[in-house]
C-alpha positions in Angstrom: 3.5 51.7 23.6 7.0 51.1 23.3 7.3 49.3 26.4 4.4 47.2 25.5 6.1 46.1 22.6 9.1 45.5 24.2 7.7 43.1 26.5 5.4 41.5 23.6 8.3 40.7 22.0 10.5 39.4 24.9 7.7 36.9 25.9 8.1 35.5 22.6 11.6 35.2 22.5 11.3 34.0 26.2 8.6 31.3 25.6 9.7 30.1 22.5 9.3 26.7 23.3 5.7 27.3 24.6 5.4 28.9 21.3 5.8 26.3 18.7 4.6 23.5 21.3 1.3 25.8 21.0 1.7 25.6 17.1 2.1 21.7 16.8 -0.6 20.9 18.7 -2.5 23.0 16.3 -1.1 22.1 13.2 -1.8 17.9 14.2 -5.6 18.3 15.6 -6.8 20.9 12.8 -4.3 18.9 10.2 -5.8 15.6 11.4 -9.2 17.0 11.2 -9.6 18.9 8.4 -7.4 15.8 6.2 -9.5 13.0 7.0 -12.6 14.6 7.2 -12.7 16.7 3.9 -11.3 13.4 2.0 -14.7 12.3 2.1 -15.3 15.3 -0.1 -13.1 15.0 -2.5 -14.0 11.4 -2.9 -17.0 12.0 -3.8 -16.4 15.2 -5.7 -13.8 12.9 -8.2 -16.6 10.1 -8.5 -19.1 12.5 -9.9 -17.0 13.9 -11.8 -16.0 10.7 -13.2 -19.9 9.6 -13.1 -20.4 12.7 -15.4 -17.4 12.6 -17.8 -17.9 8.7 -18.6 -21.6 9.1 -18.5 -22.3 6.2 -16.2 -26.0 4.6 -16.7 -28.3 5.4 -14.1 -30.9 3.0 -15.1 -30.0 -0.5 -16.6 -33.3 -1.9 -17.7 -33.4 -5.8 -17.9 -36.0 -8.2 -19.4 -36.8 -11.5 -18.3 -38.8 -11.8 -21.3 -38.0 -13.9 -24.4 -36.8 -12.1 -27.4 -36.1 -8.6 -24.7 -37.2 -5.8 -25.4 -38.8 -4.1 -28.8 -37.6 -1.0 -30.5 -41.1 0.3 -29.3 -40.7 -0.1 -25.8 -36.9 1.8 -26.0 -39.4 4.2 -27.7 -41.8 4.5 -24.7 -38.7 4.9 -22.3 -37.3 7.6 -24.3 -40.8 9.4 -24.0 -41.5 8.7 -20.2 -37.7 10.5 -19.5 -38.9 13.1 -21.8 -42.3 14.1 -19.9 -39.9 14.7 -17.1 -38.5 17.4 -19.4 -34.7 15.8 -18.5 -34.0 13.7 -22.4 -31.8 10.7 -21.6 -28.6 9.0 -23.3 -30.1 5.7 -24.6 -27.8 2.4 -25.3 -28.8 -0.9 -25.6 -27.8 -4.6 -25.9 -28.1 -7.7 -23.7 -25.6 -8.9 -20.9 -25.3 -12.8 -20.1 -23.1 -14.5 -17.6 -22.0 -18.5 -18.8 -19.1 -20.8 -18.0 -17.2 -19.9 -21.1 -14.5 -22.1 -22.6 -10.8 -20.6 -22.9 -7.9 -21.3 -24.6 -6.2 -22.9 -21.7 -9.2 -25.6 -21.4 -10.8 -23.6 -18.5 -14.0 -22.6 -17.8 -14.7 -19.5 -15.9 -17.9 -17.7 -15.3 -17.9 -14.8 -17.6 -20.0 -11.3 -18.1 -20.4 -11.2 -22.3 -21.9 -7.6 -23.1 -23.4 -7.9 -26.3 -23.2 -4.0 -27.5 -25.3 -2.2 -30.1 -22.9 0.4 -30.6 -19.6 -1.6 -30.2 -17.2 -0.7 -30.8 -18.3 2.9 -29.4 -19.3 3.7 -26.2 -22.0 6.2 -25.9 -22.5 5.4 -22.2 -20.1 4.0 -19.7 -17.2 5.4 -21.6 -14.5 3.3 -20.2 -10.4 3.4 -20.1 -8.3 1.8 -22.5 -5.5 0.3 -20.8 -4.1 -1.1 -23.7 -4.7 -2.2 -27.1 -3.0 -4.8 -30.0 -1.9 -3.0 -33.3 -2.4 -6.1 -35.5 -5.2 -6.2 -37.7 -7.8 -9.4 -37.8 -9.9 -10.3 -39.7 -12.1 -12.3 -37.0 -14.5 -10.4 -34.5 -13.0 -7.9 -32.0 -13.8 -8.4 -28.4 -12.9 -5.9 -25.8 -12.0 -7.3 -22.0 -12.1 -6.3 -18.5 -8.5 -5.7 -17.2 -7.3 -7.8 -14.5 -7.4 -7.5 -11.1 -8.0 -9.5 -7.6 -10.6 -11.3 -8.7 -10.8 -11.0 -12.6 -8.5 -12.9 -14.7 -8.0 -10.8 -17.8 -7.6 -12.0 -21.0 -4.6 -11.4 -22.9 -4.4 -9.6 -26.0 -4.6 -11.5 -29.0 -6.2 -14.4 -27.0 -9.1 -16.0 -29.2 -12.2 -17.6 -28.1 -15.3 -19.8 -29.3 -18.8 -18.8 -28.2 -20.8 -21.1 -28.6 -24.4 -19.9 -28.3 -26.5 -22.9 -28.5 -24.6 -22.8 -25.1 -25.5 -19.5 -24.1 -29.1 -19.6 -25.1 -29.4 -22.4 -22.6 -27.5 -21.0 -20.0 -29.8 -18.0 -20.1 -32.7 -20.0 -20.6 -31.7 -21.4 -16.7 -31.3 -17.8 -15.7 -34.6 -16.7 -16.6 -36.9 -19.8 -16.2 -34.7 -22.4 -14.3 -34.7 -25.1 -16.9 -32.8 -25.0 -19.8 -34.0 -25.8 -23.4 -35.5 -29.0 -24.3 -34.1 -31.5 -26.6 -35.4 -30.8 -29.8 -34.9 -26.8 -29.4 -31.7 -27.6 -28.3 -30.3 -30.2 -31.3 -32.3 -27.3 -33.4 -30.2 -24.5 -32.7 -27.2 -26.5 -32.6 -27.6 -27.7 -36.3 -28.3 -23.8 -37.6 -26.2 -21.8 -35.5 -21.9 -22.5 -35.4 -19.9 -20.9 -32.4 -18.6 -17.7 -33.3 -14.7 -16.7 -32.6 -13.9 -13.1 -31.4 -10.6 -12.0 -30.6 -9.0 -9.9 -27.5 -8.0 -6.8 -29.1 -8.0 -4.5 -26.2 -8.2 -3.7 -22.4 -10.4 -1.8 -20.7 -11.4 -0.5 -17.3 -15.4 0.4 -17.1 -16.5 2.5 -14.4 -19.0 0.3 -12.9 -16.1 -2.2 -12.0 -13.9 -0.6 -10.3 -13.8 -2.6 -7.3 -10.5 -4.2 -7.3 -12.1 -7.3 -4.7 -14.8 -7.7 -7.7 -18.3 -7.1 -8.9 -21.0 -9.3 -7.6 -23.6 -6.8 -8.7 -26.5 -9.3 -10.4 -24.5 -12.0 -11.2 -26.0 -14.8 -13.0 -29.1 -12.9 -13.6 -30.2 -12.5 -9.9 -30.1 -9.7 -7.8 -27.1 -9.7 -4.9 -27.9 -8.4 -2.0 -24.6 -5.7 -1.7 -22.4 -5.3 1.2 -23.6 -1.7 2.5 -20.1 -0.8 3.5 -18.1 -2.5 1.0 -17.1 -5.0 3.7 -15.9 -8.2 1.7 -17.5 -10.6 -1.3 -17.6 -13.6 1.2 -20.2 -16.0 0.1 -21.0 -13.7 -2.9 -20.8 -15.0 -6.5 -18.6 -12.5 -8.6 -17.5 -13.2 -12.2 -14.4 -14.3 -13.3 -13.3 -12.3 -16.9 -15.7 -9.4 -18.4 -16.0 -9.3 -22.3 -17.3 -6.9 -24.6 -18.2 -7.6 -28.0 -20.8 -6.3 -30.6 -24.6 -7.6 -30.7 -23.9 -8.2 -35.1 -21.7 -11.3 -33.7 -25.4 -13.2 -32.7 -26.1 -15.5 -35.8 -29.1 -13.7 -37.8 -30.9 -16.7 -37.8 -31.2 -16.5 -34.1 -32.7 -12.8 -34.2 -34.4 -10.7 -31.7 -36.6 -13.7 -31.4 -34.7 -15.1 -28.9 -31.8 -12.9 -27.6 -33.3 -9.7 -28.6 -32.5 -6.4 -27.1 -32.1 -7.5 -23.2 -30.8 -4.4 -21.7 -31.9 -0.9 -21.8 -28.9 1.6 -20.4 -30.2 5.0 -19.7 -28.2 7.8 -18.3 -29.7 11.7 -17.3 -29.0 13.6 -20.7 -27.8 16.4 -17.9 -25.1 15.4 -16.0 -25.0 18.3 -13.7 -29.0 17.8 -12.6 -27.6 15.8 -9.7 -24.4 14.7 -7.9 -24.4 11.0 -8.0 -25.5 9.6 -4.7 -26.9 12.8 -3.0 -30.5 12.9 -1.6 -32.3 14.3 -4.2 -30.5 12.1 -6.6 -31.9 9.3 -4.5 -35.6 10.4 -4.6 -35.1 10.9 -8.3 -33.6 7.5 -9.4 -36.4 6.0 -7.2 -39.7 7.6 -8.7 -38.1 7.0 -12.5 -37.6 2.8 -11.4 -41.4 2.7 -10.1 -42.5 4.6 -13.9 -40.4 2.2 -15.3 -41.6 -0.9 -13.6 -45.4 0.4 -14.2 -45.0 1.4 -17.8 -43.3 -2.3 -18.7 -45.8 -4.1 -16.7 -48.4 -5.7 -18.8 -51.8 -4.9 -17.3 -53.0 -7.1 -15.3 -49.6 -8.6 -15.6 -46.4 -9.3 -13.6 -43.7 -6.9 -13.9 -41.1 -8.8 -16.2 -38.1 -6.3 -16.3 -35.9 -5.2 -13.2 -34.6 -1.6 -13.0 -30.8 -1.8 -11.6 -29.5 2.0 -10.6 -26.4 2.9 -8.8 -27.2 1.8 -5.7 -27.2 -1.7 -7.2 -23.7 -1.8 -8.5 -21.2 -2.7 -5.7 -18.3 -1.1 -7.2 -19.8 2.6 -7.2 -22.0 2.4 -4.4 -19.6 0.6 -2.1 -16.9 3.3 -3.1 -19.7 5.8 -1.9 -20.3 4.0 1.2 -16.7 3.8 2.4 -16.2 7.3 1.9 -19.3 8.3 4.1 -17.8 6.0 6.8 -15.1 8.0 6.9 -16.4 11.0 7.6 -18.8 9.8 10.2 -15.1 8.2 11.9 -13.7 12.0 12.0 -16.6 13.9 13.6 -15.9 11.4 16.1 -12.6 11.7 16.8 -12.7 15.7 15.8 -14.3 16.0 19.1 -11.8 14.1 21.3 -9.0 15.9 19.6 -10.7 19.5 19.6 -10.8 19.1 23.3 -7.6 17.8 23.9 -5.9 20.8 22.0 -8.5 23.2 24.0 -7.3 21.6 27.5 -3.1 22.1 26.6 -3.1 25.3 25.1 -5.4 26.3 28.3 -2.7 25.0 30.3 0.0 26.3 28.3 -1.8 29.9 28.6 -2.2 29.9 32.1 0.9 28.5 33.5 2.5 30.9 31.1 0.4 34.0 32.9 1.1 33.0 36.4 5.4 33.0 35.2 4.9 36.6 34.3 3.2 37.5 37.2 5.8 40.5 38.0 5.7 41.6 34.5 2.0 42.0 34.9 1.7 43.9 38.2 4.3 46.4 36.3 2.2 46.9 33.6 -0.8 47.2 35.3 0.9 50.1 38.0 2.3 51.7 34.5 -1.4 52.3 33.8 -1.9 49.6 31.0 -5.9 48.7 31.0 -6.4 44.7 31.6 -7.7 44.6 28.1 -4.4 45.6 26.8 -2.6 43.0 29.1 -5.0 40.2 28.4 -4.3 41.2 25.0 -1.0 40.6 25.2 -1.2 37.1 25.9 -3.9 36.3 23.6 -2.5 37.7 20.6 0.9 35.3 21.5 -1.9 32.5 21.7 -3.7 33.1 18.4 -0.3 33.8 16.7 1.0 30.9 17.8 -2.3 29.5 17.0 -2.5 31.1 13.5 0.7 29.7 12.3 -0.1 25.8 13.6 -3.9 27.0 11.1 -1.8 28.3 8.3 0.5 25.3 8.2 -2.2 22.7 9.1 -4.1 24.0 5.7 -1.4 22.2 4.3 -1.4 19.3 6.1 -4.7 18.1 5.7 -4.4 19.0 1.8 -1.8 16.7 2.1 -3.7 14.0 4.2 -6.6 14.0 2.1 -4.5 13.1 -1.3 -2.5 10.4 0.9 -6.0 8.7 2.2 -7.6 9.2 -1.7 -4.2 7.3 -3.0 -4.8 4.6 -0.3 -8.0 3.8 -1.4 -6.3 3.1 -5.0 -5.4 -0.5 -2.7 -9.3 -1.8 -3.0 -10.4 0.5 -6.2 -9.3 1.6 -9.7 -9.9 5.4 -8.4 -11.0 7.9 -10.6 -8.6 11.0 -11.4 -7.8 12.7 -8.0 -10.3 16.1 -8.4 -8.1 19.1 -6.9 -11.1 20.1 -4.8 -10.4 20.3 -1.5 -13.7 20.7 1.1 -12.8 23.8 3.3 -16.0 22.8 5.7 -14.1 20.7 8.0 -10.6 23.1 8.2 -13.3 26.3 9.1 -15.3 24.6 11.6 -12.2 23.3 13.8 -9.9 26.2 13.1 -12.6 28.6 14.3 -13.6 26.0 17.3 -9.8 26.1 18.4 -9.4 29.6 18.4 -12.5 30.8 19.9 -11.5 28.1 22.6 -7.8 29.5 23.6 -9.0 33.1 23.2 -11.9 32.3 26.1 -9.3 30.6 27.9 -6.7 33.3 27.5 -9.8 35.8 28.4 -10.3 33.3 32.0 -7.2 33.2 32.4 -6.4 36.9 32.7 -9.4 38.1 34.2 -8.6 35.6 37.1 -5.3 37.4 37.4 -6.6 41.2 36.9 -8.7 40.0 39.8 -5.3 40.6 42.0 -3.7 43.6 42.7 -0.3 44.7 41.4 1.0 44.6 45.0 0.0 40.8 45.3 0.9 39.8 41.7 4.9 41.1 42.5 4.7 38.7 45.3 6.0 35.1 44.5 2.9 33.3 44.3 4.0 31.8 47.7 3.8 27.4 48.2 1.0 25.2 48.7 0.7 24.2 52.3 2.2 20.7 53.3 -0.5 18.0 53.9 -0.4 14.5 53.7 -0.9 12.4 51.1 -3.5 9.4 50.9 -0.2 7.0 50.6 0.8 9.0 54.1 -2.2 7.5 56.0 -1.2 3.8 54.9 2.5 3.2 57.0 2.6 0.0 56.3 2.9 1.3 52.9 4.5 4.6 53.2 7.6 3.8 55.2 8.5 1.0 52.9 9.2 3.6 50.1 12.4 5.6 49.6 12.7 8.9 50.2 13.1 9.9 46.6 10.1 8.1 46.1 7.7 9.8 49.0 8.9 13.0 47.3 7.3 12.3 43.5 4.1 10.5 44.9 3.9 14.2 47.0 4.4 15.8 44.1 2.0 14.2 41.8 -0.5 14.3 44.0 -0.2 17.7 45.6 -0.1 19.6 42.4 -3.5 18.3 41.9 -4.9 21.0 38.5 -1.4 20.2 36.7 -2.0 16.6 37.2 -5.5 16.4 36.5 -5.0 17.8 33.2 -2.0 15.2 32.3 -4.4 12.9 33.6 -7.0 13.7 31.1 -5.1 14.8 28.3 -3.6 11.6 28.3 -6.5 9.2 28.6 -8.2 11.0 26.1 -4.8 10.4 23.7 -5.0 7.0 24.8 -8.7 6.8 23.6 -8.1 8.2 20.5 -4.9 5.5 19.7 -7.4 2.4 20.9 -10.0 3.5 18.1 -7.6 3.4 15.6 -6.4 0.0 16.6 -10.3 -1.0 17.2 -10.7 0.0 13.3 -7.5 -2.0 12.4 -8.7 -5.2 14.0 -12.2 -4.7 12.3 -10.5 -5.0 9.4 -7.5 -7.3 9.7 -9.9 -9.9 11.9 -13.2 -8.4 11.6 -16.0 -8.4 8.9 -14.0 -5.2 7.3 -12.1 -6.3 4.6 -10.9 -3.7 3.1 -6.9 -2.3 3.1 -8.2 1.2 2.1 -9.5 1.4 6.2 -6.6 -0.8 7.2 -4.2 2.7 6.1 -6.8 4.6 7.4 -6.6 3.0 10.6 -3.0 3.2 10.7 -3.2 7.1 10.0 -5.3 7.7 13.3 -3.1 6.0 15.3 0.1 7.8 14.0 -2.0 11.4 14.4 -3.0 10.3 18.0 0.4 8.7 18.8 1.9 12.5 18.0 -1.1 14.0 20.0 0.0 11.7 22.5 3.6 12.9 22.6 2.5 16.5 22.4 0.4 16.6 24.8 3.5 14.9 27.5 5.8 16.8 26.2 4.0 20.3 26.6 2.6 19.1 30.2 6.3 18.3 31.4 7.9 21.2 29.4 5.5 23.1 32.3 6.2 21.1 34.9 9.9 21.8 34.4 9.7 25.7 34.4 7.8 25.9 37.1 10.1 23.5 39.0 13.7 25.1 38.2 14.3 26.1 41.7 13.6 23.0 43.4 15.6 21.1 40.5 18.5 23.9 40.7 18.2 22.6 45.1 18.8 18.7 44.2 21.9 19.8 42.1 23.8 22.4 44.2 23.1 19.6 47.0 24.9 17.3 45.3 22.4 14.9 43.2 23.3 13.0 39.9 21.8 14.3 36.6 20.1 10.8 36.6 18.7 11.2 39.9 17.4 14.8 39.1 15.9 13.7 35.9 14.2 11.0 37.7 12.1 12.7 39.7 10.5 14.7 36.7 11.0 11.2 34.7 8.8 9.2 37.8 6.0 11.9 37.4 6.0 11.5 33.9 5.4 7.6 33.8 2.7 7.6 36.6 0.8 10.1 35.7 0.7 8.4 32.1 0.0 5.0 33.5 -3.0 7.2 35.7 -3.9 8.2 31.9 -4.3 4.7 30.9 -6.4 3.3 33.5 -9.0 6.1 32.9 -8.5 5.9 29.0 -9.7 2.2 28.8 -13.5 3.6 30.1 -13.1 6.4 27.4 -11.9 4.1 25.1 -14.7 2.0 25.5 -17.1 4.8 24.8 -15.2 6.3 22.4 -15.1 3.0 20.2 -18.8 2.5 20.9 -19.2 5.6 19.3 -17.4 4.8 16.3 -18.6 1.5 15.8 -21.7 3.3 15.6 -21.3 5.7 13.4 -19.8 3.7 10.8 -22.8 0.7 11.4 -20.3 -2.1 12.2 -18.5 -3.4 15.0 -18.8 -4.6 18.2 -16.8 -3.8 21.6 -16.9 -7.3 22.6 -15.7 -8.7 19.1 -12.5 -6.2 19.7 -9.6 -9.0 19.8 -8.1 -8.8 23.5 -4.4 -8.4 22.4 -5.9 -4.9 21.0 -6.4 -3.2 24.7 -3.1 -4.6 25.5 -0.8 -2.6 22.3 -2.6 0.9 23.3 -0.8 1.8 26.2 2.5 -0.1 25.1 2.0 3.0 22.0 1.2 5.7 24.5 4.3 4.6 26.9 6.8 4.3 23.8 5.7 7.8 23.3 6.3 9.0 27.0 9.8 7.1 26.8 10.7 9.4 23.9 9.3 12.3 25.7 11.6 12.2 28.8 14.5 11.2 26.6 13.7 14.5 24.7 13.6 17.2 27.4 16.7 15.0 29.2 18.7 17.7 28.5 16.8 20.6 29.4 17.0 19.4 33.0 20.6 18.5 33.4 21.3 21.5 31.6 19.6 24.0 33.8 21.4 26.6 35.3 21.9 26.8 39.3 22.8 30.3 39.9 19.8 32.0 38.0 17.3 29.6 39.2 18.3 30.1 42.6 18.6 34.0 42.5 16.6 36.1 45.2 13.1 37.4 43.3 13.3 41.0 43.3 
């Protein structure tokens, strides 16, 4: 036992390098992984929270009708929830949208919320951003903070509504002609404009789209981006005001205004989380009891039930994080096998080093399963630490990509929940992948016996090259160049697995550039995916570099003889490094050509998942920056392990193998 330890513990001192390259490749594929996709969680965990906490309706009920709706139909509403045995939070007023007059003589298309309870919210309990400490004596009116699309209104700004105006404006909104002469001169001569004043700011939940709110806009329904992709060609208001239904002139009444909204929220916030299937089904069967029981019989339905799914701000928010999550299983995948494939390399290449040390240990009457073991407990330590530390790193990721979405939404408080799903599944897919491959590994070498494994695992035989068959070709090329394009080529499992390693790297950059061209000159318009975007292509940029740096890291040890050989005979450190720095670059441009075919499919595959994008509306300069990305990495790669080559020492590479 004590020379099994002693041996456990000189590989790791030994292979140190192997070590923590083991451990980074780890901690960026499970980091990557388990960041982006459990954001998608915690997104959605915050919005229900914040759907809960602020009580956010999930029925608005509107009336087409004349004079809205009567105390006795809130009545029946309150009943119909209550045969359902769930009792509902009940608010009403009206909502209008009119060019309203301001200050600074302009007119801009705003929401009014007439309020029953103003100025308490029972339901849609929104922020206050700020508020004026002056009394007034006039009417207070609560507005919308600003942001890309609304105006604001500043505090202590005062405005006129006129509602001989706003009767006719929503007199075209429900019938398409507004009042007649007489009706109108009428109400004009009884009712006077009515002056409220801006005495605070707020921020509701259901707008907290920072692009804007097109959700029913002048009374009509807007047909919502699914993915949150833009308000092109959609109507969205300008400035949001809330003031109290007592402000409509009595001698107007319910006769004509009336109570034009119904909100209605699930008395029990915790039934359902907001968006989930059986929320769905729910929110669907209440609309159709709604519809029916408002429907006159015989009639036409006069009222429209709005849920959650109609209000872009929420549902897009929703939507956004779901395309997310569908992005990572994608790329989980490609960088799952990527990590398999190097620490498989890593494990094998370091096996066949410590070939000697094996046959000893076997003729010292260790069992294979305690040699194999060995290895794969240096493997799943290594591996353990890059789990341990990744844990962190996607905790980390997942806040970052929560923060960036703050760019296109007013994001609820950050929950501290953080989805352990994602972390489990690729952590335990990692591990059970190096320990088989440790487990191939080793039985493939317990295969030999001790007497052959003591023996330098002696050359592959000489043979000629495709290139060598071509001399009009072949004797063009310099010597130091017949020797890499041997090399590359003869070596064919190491450079297979650079190959592949790297087109797969390459893949993974060109679908984070695909998703930043969908939304910088695509129909995504959103700078939440924009960071997003970015993200991937920084994690698969350091895959990238990984990956070449571990590949070349072997290539070296196994090579220290031959490199020792070009030194003692008199070659520069330049001229050394080139021949490892010539493999390098063509085996990486061999990565490229393949990685534009996985590319493709791996972008197809996104595009799919998320439901937009095309491969063909991809902008051309795109497939052009990838392997710039992936070259700038292998630059920095062979600058990196510069050193380790010049600096590698002649006399111990060159002793006689015992």
């Amino acid at each position: 036992m004590k020379t099994y330890l002693k041996t456990l513990g000189r590989m790791f001192s030994k292979h140190i390098t192997r070590f923590i390259s083991i451990i980074f490749i780890v901690l960026i594929s499970v980091g990557f992984s388990s960041g982006v996709g459990s954001s998608t969680d915690k997104i959605q965990h915050s919005l229900n929270n914040y759907y809960a906490e602020r009580k956010v309706p999930d029925f608005i009920v509107k009336s087409s009708e004349d004079g809205g709706f009567s105390d006795e139909d809130v009545e029946n509403i309150v009943n119909l929830f209550a045969e359902e045995e769930i009792a509902p939070i009940v608010a009403t007023g009206m909502s209008v949208d009119v060019d309203l007059s301001y200050p600074d003589g302009e007119s801009r298309l705003t929401r009014i919320y007439f309020l029953d309870e103003f100025p308490q919210f029972s339901l849609n309990i929104p922020d206050e951003i700020s508020s004026s400490d002056q009394e007034t004596d006039l009417n207070q009116a609560f507005a919308e903070r600003a942001n890309k699309t609304i105006n604001g209104v500043e505090l202590g700004t005062e405005i006129e509504l006129d509602f001989a105006d706003i009767l006719n404006q929503l007199s075209i909104q429900n019938t398409g002609e507004g009042l007649d002469y007489n009706t109108s001169s009428l109400i004009s001569r009884f009712v006077k404009p009515v002056t409220v004043k801006v005495t605070k700011t707020l921020q509701s939940p259901m707008t907290i789209a920072l692009d804007g709110e097109p959700s029913y806009v002048n009374g009509e329904d807007v047909e919502l981006p699914e993915t949150g992709s833009g308000l092109d060609g959609l109507v969205t208001v300008d400035n949001i005001l809330y003031v109290s239904s007592d402000i409509i002139p009595s001698v107007m009444g319910t006769a004509l205004l009336g109570k034009g909204d119904i909100y209605i929220a699930i008395g029990d916030r915790d039934i359902f989380s907001s968006f989930s299937g059986g929320y769905k089904d729910y929110v669907e069967e209440m609309s159709d009891k709604i519809t029916a029981l408002m429907t006159p019989e015989g009639g036409e339905s006069t009222v429209r039930v709005l849920t959650l799914y109609d209000n872009f701000s929420l549902y897009s928010l929703n939507s956004y994080a779901e395309k997310v999550e569908a992005l990572s299983w994608v790329l989980v995948v490609a960088f799952m096998f990527v990590t398999a494939l190097v620490v498989f390399s890593n494990i094998s290449r370091l096996m066949e080093e410590e070939r000697g040390q094996i046959a000893c240990l076997r003729t010292l009457g260790y069992s294979p399963f305690r040699i194999i073991f060995k290895y794969a407990l240096f493997a799943l330590i290594a591996t353990g630490i890059g789990g341990v530390c990744s844990y962190f790193v996607g905790v980390g990721l997942s806040s970052l990509i929560y923060y960036i979405f703050n760019f296109s939404y007013a994001m609820p408080a950050m929950s501290a929940y953080f989805a352990m799903n994602f972390f489990y599944i690729v952590f335990s897919i990692i591990v059970v992948a190096i320990f088989l491959a440790t487990l191939f590994s080793g039985i493939k070498m317990m295969l030999q016996q001790p007497a052959e494994l003591l023996r330098p695992k002696p050359p592959k035989a000489g043979k000629k090259v495709i290139f060598e068959r071509m001399p009009f070709l072949w004797n063009r090329l310099p010597f130091r160049y017949k020797s890499t394009v041997r090399n590359v080529l003869r070596y064919k499992s190491r450079f297979f697995m650079t190959v592949i390693a790297v087109a797969v790297s390459m893949a993974l950059v060109m679908a984070g550039l695909s998703i930043l061209d969908l939304c910088l000159f695509g129909s995504l318009k959103s700078p939440s995916i924009v960071a997003i975007a970015v993200v991937v292509i920084i994690f698969a940029g350091l895959l990238t570099a990984t990956v070449i740096y571990t590949m070349t890291n072997i290539n070296i040890s196994e090579r220290n003889r031959e490199l020792a050989t070009l030194m003692v005979l008199g070659y520069h450190d330049n001229e050394v490094s080139g021949y490892i720095h010539r493999e390098i670059y063509i085996d990486t441009l061999i990565g490229i050509i393949f990685g534009y075919p996985l590319a493709a499919l791996l972008i197809w595959l996104v595009f799919t998942m998320i439901g937009l994008g095309t491969l063909g509306g991809i902008s051309w300069f795109m497939w052009l920056i990838a392997p710039f990305v992936v070259v700038a990495f292998a630059l920095l790669v062979t600058l990196l392990l510069r050193r380790k080559i010049v600096k590698i020492d002649m006399n111990e590479s060159l002793k006689a193998i015992e």
